[in-house]
MARMIKOL-728517 format. One record per residue: z, y, x of N, C-alpha, C, O in turn. Coordinates in steps of 0.05 Angstrom, whole numbers, plus 32768, in hexadecimal, padded with zeros to 4 digits. Each point is the difference from the previous one (the first is absolute). Layout:
REM residues N
ZYXZYXZYXZYX/...
END
This chain:
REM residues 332
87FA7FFA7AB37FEB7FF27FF27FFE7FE3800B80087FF88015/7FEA7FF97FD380047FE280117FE67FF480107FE87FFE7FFA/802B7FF980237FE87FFA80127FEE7FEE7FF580027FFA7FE8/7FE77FFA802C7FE47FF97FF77FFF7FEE801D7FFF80058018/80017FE97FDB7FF97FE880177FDE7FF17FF57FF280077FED/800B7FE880217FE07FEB800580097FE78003800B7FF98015/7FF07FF17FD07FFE7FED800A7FE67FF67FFF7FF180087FEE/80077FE880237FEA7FED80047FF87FE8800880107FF78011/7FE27FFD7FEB7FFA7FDE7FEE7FED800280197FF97FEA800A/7FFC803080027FEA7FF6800D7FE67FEC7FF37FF87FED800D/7FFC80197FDA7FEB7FFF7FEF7FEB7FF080187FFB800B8016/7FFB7FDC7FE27FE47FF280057FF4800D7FE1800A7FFD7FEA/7FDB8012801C7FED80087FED7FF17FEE80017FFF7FF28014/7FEF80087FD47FEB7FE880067FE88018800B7FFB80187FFF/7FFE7FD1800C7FEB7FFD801B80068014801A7FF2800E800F/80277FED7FF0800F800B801E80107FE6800A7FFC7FE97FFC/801980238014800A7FDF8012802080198005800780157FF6/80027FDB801C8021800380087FFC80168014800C80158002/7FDB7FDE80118006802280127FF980157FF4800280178009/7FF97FE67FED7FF080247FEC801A80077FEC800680167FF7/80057FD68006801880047FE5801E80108019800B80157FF8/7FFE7FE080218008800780117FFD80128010801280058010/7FD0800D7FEF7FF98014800E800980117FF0800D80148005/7FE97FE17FE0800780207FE3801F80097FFE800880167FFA/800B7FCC800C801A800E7FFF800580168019800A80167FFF/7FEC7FD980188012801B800C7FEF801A7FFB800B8012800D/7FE37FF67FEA7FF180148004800C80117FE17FFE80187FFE/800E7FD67FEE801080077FE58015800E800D800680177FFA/800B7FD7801F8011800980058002801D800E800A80157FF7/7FE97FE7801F7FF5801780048001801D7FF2800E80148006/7FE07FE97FE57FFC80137FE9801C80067FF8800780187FFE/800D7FD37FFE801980027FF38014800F800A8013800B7FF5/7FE47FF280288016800B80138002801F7FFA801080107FF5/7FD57FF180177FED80267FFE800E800A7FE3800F80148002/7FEE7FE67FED800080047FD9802280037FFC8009800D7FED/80087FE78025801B80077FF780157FE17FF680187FFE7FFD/7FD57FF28001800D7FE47FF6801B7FF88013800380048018/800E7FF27FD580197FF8801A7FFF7FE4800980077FF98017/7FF27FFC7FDA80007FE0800C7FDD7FED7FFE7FEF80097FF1/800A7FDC80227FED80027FF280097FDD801080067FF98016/7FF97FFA7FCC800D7FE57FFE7FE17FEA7FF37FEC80077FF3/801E7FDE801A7FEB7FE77FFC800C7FEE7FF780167FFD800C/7FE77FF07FE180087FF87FF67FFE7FD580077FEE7FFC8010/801B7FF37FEA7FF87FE380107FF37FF17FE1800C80017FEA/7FDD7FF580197FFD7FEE7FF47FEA7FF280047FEA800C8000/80167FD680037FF27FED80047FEF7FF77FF7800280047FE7/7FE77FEC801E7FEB7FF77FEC7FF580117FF380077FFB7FE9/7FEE801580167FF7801C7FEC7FEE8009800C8003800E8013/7FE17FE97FE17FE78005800E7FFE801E80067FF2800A8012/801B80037FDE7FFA801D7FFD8012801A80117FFD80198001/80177FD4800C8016801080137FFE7FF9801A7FFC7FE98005/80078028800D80058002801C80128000800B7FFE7FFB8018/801A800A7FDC801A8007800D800B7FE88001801880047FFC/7FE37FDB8008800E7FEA800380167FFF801580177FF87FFC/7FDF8010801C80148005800E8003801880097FF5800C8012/80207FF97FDC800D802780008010800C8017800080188005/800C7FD4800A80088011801F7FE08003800B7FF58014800A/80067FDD7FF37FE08007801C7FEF80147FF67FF1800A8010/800D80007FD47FF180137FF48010801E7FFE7FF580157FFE/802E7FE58004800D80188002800480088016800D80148003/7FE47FDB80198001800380137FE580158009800180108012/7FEC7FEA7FE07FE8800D8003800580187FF37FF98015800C/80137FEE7FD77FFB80137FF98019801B80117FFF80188000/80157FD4800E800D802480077FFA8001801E80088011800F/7FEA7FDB7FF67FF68001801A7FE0801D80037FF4800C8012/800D7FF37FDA7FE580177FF5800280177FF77FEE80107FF9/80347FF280088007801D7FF1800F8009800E80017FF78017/800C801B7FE1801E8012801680117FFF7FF780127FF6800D/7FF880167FD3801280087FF380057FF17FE980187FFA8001/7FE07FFD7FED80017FEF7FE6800C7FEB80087FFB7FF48015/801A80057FD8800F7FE380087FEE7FF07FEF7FF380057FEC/80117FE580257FF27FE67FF780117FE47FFD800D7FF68012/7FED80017FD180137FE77FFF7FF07FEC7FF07FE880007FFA/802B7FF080017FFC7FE77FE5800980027FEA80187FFC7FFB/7FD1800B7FF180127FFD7FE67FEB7FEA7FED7FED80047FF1/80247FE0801A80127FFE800F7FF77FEC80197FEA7FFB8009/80327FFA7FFD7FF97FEA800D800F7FE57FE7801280037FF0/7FE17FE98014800B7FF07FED80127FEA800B7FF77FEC800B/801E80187FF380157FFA801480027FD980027FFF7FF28014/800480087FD77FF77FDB7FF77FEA8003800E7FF07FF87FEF/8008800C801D7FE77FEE800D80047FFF80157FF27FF1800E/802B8026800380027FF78021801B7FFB8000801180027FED/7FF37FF7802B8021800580158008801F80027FF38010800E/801D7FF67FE8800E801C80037FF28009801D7FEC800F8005/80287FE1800E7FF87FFE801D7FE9800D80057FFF8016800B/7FEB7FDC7FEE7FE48003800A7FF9801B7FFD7FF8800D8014/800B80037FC67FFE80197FFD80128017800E7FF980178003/801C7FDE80038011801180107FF0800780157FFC80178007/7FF87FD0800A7FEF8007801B7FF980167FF8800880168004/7FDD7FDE7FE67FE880137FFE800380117FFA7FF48010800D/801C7FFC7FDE8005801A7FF880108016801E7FF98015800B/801B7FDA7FF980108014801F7FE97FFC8018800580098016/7FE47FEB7FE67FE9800380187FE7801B7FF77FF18010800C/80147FEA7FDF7FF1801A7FE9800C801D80097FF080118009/80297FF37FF58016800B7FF98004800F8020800780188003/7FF37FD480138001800680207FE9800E8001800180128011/7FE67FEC7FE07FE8800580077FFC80197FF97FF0800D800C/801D7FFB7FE27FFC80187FEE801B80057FEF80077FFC7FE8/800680118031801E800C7FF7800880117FE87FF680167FF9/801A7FE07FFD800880127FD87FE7800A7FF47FFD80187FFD/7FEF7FD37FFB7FEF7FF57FF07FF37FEB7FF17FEC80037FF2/80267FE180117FFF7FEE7FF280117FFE7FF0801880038000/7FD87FF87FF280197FF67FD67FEF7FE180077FEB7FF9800B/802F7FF87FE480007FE57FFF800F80017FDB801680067FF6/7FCF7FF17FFF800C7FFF7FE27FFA7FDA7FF47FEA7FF67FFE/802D7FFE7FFC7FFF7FEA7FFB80007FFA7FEB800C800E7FF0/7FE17FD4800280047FFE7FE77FFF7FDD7FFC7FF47FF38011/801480057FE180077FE07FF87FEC7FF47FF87FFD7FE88006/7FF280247FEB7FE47FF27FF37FF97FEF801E800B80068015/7FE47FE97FE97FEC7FF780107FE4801080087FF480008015/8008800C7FD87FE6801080047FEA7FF180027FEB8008800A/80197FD97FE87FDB7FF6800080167FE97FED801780017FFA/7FD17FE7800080097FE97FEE80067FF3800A7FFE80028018/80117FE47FDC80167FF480167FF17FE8800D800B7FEF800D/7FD880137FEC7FFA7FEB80187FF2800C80187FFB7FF38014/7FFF80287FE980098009801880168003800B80007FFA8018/801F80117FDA80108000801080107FE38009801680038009/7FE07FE07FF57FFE7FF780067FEF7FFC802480077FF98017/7FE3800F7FDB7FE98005801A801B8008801C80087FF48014/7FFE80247FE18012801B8012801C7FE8800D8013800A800C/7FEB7FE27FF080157FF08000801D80057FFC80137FFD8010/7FEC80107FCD801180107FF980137FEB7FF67FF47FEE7FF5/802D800F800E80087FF77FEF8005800B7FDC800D80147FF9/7FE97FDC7FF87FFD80117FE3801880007FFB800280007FE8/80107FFF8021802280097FEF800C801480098013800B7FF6/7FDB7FFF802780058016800F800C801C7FF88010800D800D/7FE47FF97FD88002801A7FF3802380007FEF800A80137FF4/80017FCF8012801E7FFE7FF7800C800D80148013800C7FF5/7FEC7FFA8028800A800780127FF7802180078006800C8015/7FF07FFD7FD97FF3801780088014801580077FFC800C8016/80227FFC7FD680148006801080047FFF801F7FF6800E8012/801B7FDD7FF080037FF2801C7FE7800C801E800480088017/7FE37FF17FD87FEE800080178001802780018007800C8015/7FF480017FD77FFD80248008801B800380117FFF80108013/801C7FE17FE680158010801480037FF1801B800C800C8012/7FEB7FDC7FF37FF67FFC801C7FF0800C8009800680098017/7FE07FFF7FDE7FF1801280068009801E800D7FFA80078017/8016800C7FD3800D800B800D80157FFF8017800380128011/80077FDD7FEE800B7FF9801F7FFB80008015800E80068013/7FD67FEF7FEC7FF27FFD80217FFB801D80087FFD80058018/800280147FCF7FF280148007801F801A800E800280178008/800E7FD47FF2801D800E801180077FFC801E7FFC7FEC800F/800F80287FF680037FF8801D800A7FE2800680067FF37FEC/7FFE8000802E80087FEB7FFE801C7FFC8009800D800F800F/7FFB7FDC7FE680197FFD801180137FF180127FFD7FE97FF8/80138017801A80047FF9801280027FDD7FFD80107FF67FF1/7FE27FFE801E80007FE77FFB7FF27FEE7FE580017FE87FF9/7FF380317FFA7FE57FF47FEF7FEB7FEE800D7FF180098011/80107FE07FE77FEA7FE580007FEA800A80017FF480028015/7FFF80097FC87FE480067FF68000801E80078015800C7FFF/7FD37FFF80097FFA801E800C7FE67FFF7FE77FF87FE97FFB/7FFF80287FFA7FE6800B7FFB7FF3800E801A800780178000/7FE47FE1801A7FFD801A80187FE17FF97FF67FF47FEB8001/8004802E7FF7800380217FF880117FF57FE480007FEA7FF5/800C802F8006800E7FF27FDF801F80198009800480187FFA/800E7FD58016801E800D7FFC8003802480037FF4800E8011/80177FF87FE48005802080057FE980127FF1800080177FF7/7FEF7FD7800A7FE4800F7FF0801380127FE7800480198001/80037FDA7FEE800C80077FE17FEA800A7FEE800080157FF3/7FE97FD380107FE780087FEB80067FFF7FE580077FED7FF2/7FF3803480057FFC7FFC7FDE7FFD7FE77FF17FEB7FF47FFD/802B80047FFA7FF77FEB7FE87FFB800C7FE0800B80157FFB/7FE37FDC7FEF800080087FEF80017FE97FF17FFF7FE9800A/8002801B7FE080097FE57FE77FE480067FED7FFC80127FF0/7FF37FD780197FE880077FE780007FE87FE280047FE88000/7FF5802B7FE580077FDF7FF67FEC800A7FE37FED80118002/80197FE47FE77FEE80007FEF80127FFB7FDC7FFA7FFD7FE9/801E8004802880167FF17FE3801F8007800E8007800D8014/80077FE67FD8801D800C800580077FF78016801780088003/7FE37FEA801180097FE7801880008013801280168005800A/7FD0800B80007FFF8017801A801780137FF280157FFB800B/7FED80137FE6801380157FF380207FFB8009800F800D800E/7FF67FDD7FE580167FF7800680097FF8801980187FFB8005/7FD58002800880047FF7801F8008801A801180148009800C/7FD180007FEE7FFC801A8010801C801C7FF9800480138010/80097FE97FDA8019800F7FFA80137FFD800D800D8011800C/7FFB7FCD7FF280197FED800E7FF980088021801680068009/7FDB7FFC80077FF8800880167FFF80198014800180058018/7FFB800A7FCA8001801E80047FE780078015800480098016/7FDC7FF17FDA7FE58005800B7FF480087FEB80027FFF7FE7/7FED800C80307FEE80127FE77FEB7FEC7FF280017FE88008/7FF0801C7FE97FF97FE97FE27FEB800E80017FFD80198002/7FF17FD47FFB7FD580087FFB80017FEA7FE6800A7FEA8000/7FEA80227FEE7FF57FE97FE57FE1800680037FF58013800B/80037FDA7FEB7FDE7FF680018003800D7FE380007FED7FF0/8002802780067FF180087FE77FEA7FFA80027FF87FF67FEB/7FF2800C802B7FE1800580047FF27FE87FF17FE87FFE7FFC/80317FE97FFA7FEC7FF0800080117FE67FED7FF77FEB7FF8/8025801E8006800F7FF37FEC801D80147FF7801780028009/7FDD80087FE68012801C7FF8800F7FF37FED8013800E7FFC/7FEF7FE17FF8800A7FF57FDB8021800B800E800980127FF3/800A7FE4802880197FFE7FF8800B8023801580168001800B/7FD980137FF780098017800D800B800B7FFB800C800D8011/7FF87FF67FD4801A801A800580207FF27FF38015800C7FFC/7FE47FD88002801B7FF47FFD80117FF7801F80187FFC8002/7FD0800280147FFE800180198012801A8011800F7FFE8013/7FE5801B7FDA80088011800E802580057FF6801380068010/7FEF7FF77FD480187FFD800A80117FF28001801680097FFD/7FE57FDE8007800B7FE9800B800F8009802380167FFE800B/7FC9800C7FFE800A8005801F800F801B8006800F80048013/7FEB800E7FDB8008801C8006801F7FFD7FF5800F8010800B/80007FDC7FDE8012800C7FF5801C7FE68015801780078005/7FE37FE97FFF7FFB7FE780158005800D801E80047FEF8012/7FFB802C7FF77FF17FFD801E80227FFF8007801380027FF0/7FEF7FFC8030800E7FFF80127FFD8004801A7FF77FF28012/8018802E7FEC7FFA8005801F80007FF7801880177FFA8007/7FD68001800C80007FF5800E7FFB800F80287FFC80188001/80057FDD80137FFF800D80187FE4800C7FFD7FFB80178009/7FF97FDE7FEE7FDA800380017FFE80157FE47FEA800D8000/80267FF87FED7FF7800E7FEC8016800B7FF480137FF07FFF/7FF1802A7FF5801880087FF47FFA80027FDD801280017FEF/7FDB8000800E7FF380017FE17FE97FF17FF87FF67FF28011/8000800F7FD57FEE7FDF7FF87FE8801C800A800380198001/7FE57FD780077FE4800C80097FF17FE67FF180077FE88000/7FE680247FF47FF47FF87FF27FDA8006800A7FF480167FFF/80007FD1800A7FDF800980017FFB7FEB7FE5800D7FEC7FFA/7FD880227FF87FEF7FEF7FEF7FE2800080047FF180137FFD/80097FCF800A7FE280007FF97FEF80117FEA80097FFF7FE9/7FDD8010801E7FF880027FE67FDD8006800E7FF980078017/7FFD7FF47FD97FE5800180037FED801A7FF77FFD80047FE8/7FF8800A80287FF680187FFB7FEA7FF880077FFE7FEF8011/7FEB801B7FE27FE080007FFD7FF8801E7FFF7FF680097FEC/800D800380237FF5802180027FE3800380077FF67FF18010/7FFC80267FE37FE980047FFA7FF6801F800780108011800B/7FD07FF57FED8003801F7FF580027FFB7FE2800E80127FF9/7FEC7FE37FF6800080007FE7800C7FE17FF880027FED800F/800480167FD2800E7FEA7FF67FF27FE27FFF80087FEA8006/7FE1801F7FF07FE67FEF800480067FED8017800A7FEA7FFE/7FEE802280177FF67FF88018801B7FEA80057FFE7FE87FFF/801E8028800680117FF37FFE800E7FE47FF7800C7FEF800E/7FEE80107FD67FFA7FEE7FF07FEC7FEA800880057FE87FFB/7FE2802180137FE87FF08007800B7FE8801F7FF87FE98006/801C80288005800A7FF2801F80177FF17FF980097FEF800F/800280177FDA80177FF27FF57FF97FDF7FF380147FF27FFA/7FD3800580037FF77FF87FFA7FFC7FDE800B7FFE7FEB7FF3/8001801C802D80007FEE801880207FEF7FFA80077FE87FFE/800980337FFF80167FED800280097FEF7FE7800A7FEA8005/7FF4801E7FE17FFA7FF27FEB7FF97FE17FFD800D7FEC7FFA/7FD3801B80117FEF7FE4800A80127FEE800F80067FE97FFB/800380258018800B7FF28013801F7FEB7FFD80087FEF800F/8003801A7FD8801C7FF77FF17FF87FED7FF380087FE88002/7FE080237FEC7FF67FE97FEE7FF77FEA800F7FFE7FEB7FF4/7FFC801580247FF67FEA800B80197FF2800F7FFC7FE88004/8015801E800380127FF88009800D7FF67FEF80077FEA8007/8002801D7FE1800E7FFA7FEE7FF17FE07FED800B7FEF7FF2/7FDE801580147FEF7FEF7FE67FF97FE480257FEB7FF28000/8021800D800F7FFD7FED801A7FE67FFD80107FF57FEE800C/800880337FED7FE18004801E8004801D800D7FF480157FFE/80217FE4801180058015801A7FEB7FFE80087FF47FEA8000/80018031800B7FE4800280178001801F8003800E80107FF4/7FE47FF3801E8002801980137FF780187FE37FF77FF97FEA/801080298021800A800B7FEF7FDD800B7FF67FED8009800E/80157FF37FD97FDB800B7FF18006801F7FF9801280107FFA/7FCD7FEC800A7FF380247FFD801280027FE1800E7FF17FF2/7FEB8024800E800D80137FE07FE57FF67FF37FEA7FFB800B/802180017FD57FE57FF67FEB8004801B7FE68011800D7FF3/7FDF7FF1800F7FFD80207FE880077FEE7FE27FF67FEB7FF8/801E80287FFC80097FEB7FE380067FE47FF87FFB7FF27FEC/80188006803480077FE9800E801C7FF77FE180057FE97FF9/8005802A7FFF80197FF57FE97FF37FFB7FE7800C7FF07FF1/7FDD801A80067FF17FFB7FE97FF77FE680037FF77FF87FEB/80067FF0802E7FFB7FEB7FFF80197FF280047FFE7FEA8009/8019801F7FF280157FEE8000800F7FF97FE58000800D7FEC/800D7FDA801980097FFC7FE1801A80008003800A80038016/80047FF77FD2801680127FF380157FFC8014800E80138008/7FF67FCD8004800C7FEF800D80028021801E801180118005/7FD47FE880058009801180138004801D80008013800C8009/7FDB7FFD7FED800D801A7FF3801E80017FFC800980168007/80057FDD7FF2801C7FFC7FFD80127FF98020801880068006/7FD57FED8009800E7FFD801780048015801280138008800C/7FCC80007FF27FF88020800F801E801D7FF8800E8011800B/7FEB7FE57FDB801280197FF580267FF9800D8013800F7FFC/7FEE7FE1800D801D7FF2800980068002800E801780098003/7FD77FEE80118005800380227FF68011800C80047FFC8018/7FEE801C7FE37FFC80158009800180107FEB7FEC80097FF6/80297FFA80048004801F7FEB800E8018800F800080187FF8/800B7FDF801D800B801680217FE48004800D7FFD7FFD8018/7FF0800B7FD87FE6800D800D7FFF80187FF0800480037FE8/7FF2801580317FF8801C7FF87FE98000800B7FFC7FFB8018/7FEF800C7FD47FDF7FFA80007FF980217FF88004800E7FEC/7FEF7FF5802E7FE880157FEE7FFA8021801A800180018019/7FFC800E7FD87FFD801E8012800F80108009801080007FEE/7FF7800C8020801B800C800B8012800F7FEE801780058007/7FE280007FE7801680077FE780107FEE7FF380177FFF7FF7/7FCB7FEC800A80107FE17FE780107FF68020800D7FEC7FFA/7FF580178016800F7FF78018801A800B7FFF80157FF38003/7FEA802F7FFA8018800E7FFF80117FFC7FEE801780098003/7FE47FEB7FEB800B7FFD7FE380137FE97FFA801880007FF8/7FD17FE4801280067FEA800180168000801C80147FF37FFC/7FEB80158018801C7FFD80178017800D7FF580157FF58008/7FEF80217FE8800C80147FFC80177FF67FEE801880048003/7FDA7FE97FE280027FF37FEE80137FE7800B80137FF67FF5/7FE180048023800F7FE0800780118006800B80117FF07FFC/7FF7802680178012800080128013800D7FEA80187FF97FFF/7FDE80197FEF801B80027FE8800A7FE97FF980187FFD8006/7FDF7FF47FEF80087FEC7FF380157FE5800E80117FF17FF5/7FE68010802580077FEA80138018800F801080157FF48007/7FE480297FFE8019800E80127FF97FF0802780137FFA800F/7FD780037FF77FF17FE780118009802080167FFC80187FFC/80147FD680238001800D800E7FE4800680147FF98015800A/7FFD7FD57FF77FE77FFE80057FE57FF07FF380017FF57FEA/7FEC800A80237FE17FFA7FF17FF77FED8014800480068018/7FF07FE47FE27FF77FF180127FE47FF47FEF7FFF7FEA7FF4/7FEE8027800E7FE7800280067FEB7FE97FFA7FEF8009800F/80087FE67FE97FE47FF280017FEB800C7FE9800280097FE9/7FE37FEF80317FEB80037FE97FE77FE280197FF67FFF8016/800B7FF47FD67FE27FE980057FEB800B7FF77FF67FF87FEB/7FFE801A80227FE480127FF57FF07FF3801980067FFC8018/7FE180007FD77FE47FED80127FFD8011800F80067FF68015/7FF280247FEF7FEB8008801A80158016800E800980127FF1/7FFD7FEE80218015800080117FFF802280038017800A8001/7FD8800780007FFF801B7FF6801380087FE58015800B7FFB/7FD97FEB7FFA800F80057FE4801C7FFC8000800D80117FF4/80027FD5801C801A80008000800480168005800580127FF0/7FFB7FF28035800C8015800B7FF9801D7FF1801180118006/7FDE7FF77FEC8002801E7FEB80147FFC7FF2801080127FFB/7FF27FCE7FF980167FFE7FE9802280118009800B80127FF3/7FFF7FE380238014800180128000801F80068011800F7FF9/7FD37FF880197FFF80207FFD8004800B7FE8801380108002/7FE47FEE7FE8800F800D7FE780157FFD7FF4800780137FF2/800C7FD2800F801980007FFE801080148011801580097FF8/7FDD7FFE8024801B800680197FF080237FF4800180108013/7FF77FF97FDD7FF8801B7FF6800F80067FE9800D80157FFE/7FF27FDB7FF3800F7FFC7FEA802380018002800F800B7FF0/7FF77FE78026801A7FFB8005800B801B800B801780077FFB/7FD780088016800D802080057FFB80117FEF800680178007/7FEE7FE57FE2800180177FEE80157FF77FEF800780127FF1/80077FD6800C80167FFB7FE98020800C80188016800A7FFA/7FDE7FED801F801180108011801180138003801980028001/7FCD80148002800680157FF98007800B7FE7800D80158000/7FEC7FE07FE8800A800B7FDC801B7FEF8002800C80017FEB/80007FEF802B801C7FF57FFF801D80117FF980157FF48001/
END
């Protein structure tokens, strides 16, 4: 059956702050570990009143610093915005800290607008080199060799999981030629996925790190006791697109009861676009809708978000997915 990973944004709710958004992950995590989840990944992005995870080694540092067993990574890290080098540290200092448990999943976007990644003192042509920079990257994480200049220390010998995260044919094709396993952001820009999938799947090439294409996909689950209710928490994240999308990012809003009946056609159309990889509703409409996607996708694994306001409610959500997920289990 296909595994079930967590990603998380680490959610600012309004009228909360960063340490409360950072306490809830690891305590998500937590839950995740206990519940069966295999991975539980943070994601980088800047400027975004509404996220916590800006800087994702120091938060993946907390979060597996808080757990035992659940690997903890980046999905992703956004590789244009550093020196290979530097993530090599951090990741093989990660990696020292908490032995065969860090995933390092990389992706090209910037993860904020470019006058922030300006801010980040990014070069903006950076993402031309994105090749080049993942297989230096992997390099440092090899042993070293005799009379090597540049060391990654912590970094060499590590051989931290890399992953290829992307949103269009560019990660696919990369991630094939490389022979790594491939995460798509369905959760949040699904339009080019299943031309994605076999772009990379028909494309792959075996590699030391991988003998066959592995496939994770974003998707967004809103789990409930009833469809209603479901629907009602699904709601936050909605708000939350539309505002981002229409240029007023802000921290993540309560659920509004009959929140799409005040939207017009425009967004209604966007809503329906960028989150159509959401399974909304009660543990049946849950069973149905995973059951449905992983047919359809053939998805070796599940990689998890839900932006639900009151931090209970998440973690039930997650508890009823990781219930759901052993009863399709077992009918496997």
């Amino acid at each position: 059956m296909t595994a079930l990973s967590v990603l998380d944004l680490s959610p600012i709710a309004e009228g909360s702050d960063a340490s409360r958004s950072l306490a809830n992950s690891l305590d998500l995590a937590r839950h995740a570990e206990r519940l069966g989840y295999r991975r539980y990944w943070l994601a980088e992005h800047h400027n975004m009143p509404g996220i916590a995870s800006a800087a994702t080694s120091v938060v993946i540092a907390h979060v597996a610093g808080g757990t035992k067993t659940i690997r903890v990574g980046a999905g992703g890290i956004m590789l244009p915005n550093h020196a290979p080098l530097v993530i090599a540290e951090q990741f093989g200092t990660l990696a020292a800290l908490f032995p065969g448990r860090i995933d390092l999943g990389l992706g090209r976007a910037p993860g904020t607008d470019m006058m922030t990644a300006r801010a980040l003192r990014r070069n903006l042509e950076a993402g031309d080199n994105f090749p080049q920079d993942v297989v230096e990257l992997m390099g440092y994480f090899q042993p070293a060799e005799e009379g090597q200049r540049i060391r990654a220390v912590p970094g060499e010998g590590q051989k931290v999981p890399v992953w290829i995260l992307g949103s269009s044919l560019y990660g696919a094709q990369l991630a094939a030629l490389l022979g790594l396993p491939y995460a798509f952001a369905s959760h949040f820009a699904p339009a080019e996925l299943d031309h994605a999938l076999e772009v990379y799947r028909s494309r792959f090439q075996p590699s030391a790190e991988l003998d066959k294409p592995y496939v994770m996909l974003g998707l967004n689950v809103f789990a409930a006791p009833t469809d209603a209710e479901a629907r009602h928490l699904f709601t936050s994240l909605q708000q939350a697109f539309v505002n981002l999308r229409t240029g007023r990012p802000g921290r993540l809003p309560p659920p509004v009861e009959g929140y799409e009946l005040t939207l017009d056609p425009m967004a209604k159309t966007m809503l329906g676009q960028a989150l159509s990889c959401a399974v909304v509703g009660s543990p049946e409409t849950v069973r149905l809708g995973i059951d449905a996607f992983v047919r359809r996708t053939g998805a070796d694994e599940l990689m998890v978000t839900a932006q639900i306001f009151d931090h209970a409610a998440r973690v039930r959500s997650f508890e009823i997915l990781a219930d759901v997920h052993k009863s399709l289990s077992r009918a496997a």
